[in-house]
N, CA, C and O of each residue as an XYZ file, in Angstrom:
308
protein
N     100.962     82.031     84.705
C     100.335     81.895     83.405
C     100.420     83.239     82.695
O      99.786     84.219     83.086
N     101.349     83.250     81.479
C     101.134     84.589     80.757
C      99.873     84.997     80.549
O      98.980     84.150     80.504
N      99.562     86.482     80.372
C      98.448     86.893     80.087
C      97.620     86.171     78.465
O      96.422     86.074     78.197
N      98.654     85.836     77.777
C      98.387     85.573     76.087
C      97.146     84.271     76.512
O      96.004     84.105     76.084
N      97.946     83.505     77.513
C      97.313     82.157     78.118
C      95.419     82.086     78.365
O      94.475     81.302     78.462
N      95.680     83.122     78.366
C      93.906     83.164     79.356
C      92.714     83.683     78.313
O      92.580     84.667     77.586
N      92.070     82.728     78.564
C      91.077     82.861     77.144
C      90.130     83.979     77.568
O      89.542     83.994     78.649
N      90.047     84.789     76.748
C      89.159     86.136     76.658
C      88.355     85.866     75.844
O      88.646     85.255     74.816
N      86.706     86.424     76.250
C      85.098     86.352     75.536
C      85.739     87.434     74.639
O      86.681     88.164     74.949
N      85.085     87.409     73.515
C      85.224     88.029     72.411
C      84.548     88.986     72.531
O      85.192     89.930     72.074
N      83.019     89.511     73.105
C      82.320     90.825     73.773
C      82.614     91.758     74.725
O      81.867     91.610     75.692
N      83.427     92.701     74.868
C      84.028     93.583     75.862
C      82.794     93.221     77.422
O      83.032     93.015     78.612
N      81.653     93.283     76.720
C      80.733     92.980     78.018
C      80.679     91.707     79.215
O      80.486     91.680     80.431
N      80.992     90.580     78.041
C      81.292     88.826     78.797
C      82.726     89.313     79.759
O      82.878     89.131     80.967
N      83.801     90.063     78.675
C      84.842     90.214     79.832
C      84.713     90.307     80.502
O      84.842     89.394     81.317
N      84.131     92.129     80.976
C      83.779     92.809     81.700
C      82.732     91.633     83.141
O      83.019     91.375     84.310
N      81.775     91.306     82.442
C      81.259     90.355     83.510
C      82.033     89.129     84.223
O      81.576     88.715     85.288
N      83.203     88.529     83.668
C      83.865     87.898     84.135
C      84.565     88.692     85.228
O      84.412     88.407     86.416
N      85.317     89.666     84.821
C      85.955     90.386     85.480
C      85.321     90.827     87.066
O      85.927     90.972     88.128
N      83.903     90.968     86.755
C      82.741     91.338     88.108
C      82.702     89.956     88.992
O      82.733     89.803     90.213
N      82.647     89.299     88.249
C      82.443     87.594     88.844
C      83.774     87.159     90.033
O      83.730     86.796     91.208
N      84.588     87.332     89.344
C      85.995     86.877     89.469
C      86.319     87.867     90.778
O      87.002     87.431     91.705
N      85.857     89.043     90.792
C      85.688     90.025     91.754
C      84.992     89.541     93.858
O      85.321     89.311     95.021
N      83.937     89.684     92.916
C      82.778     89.115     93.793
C      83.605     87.933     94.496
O      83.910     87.954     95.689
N      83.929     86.898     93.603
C      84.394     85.606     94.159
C      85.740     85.623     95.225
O      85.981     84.977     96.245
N      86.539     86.745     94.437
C      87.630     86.999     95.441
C      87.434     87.488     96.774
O      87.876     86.949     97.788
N      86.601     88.764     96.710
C      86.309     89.224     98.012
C      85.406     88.086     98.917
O      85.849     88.216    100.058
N      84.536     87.220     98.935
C      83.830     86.069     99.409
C      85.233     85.089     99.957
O      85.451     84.946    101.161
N      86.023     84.526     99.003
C      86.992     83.752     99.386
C      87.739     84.655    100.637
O      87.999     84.190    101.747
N      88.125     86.581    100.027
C      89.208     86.526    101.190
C      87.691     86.727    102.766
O      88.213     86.216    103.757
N      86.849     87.027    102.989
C      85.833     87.001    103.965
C      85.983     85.666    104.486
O      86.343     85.459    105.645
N      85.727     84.797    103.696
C      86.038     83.388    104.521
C      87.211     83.029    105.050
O      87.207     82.396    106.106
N      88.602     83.417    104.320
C      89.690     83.094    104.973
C      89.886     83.736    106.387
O      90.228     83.153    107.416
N      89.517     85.436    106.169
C      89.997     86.479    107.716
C      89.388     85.537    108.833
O      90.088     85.009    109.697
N      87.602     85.329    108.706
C      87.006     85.069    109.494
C      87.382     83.692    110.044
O      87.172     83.367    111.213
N      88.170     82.606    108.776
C      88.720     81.408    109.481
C      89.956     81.861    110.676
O      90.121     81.639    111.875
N      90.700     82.623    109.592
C      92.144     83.244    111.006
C      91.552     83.559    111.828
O      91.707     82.809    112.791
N      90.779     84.469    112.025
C      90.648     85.296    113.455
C      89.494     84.069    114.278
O      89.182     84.233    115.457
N      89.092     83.171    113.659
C      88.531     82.420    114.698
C      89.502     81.563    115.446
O      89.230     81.092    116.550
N      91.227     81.265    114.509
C      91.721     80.162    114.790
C      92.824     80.928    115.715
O      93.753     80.437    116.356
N      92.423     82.299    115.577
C      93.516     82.956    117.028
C      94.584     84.297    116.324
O      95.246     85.181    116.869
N      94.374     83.952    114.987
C      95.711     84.947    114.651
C      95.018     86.376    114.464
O      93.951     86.775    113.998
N      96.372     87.070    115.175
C      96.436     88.807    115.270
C      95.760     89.344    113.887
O      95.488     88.718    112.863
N      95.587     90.686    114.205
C      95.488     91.449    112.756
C      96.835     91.374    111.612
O      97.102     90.983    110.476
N      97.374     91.972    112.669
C      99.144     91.892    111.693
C      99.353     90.414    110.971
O      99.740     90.450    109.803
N      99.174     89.379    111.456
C      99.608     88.329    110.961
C      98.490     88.064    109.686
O      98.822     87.471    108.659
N      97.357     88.507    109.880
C      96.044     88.831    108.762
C      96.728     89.223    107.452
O      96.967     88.676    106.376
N      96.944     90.446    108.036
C      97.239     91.641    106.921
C      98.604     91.253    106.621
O      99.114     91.905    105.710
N      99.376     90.293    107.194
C     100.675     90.352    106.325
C     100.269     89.070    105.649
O     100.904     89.121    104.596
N      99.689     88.128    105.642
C      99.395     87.342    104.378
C      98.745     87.768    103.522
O      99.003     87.237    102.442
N      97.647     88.845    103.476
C      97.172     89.335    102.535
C      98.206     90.604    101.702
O      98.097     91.038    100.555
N      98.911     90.857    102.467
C      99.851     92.196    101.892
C      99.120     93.368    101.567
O      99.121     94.108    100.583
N      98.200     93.345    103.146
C      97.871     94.805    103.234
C      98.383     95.068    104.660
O      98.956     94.352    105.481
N      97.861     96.696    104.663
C      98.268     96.893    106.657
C      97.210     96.315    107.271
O      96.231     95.776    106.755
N      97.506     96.483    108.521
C      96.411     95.712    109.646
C      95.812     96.727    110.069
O      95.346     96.524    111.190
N      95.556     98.027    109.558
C      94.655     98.967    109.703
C      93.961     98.761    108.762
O      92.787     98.976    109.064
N      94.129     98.326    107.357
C      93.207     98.314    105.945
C      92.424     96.936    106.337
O      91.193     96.922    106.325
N      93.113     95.886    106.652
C      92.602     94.590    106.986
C      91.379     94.590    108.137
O      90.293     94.011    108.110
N      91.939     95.416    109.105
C      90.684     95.372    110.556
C      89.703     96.398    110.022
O      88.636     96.559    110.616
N      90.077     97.296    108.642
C      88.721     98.479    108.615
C      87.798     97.859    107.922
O      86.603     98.099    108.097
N      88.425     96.612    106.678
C      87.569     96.476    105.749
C      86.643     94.755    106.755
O      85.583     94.328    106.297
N      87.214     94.154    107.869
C      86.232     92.878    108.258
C      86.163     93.520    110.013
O      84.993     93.454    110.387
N      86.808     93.923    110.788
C      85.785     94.016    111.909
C      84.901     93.782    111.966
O      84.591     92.598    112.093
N      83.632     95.128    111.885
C      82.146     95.120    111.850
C      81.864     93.961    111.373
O      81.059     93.341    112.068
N      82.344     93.261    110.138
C      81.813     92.307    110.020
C      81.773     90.733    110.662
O      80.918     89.873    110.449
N      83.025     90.641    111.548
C      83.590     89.703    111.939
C      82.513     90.216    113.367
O      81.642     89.413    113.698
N      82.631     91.538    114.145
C      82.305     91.564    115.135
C      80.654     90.843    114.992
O      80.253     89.987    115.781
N      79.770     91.419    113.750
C      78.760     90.517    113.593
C      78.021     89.316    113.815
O      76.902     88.911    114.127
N      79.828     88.717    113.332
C      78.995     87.498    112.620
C      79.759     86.565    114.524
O      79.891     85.344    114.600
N      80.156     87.663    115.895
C      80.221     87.181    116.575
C      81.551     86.255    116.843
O      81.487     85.257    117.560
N      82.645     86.637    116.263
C      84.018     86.106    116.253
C      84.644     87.120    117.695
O      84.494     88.332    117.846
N      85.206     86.359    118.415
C      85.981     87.239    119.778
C      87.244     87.325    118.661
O      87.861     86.396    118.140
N      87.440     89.128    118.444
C      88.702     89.678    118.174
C      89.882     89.953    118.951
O      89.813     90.552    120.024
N      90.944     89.548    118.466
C      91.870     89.533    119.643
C      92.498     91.225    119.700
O      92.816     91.747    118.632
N      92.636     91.968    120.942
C      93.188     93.520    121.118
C      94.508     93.362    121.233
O      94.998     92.331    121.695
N      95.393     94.644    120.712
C      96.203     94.676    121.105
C      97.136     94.272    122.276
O      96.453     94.385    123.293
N      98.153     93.930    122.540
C      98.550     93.990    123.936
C      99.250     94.763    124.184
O      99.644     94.891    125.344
């Protein structure tokens, strides 16, 4: 979808809050996806290469949290 496509609030602020929203929502969606992979078995690497980050950025930013919420992480071999 070209950018022209996408309807923009006319208040720099509504943007701006969309923009926070849209934020928020992304990071929640990708939390639910890692924590679905790594429950359903897949490596870090295989994580981080669907997201198109490294699997050092991927395991720094959900470990702790995954280790939390009690998911067995799989180690290197």
């Amino acid at each position: 979808m070209p950018a022209d496509d996408i309807p923009v609030p006319q208040e720099p602020a509504d943007t701006l809050a969309a923009v926070v929203a849209f934020r928020r929502l992304a990071d929640q969606l990708e939390d639910a996806a890692v924590e679905q992979a790594m429950r359903a078995g897949w490596s870090w690497p295989q994580v981080a290469e669907a997201l198109g980050v490294t699997r050092q950025a991927v395991h720094k930013k959900h470990a702790k949290r995954l280790i939390a919420a009690g998911v067995t992480l799989r180690r290197r071999q």
